[in-house]
C-alpha positions in Angstrom: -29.6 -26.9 -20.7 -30.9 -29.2 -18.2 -28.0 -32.1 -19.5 -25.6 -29.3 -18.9 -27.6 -28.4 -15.6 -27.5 -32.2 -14.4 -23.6 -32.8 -15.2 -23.3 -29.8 -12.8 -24.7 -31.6 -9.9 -21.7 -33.7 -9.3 -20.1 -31.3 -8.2 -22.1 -30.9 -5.3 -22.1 -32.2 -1.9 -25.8 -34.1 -1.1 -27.2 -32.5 1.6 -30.3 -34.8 2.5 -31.6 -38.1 0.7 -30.0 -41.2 0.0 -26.5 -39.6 -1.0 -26.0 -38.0 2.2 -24.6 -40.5 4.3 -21.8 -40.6 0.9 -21.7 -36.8 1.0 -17.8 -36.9 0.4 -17.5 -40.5 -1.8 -20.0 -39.0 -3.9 -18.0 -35.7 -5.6 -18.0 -36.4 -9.4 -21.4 -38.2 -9.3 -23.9 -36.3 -11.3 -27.6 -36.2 -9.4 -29.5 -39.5 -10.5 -33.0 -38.0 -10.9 -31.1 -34.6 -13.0 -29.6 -37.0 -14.7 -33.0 -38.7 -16.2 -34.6 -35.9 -16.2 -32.2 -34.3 -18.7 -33.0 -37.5 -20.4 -36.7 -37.0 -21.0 -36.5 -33.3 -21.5 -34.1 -34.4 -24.6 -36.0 -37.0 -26.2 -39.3 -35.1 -25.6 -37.5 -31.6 -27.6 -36.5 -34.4 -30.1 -40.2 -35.8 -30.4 -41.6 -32.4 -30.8 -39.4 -30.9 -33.0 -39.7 -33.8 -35.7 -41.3 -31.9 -38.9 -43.3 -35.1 -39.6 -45.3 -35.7 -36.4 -48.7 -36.7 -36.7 -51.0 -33.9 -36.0 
């Protein structure tokens, strides 16, 4: 959900931060920190769901 949720962020205009001055040029960009954080939410579902983690 949030890879799906962060791939939907480019098509959004920035509103503030560093993107904003871009707000046009950057349609079809996904969201950097969505991006990485659908990243780390993946690998961390990954690392818990492994049936052979050390307890």
């Amino acid at each position: 959900a949030a890879t799906e949720a962060a791939a939907a962020t480019a098509e959004l205009l920035p509103r503030m931060g560093r993107a904003r001055p871009h707000a046009e040029r950057s349609l079809g960009t996904p969201d950097a920190g969505a991006h990485s954080f659908g990243l780390v939410v993946t690998a961390a579902a990954a690392a818990l769901s492994r049936k052979d983690t050390v307890r």
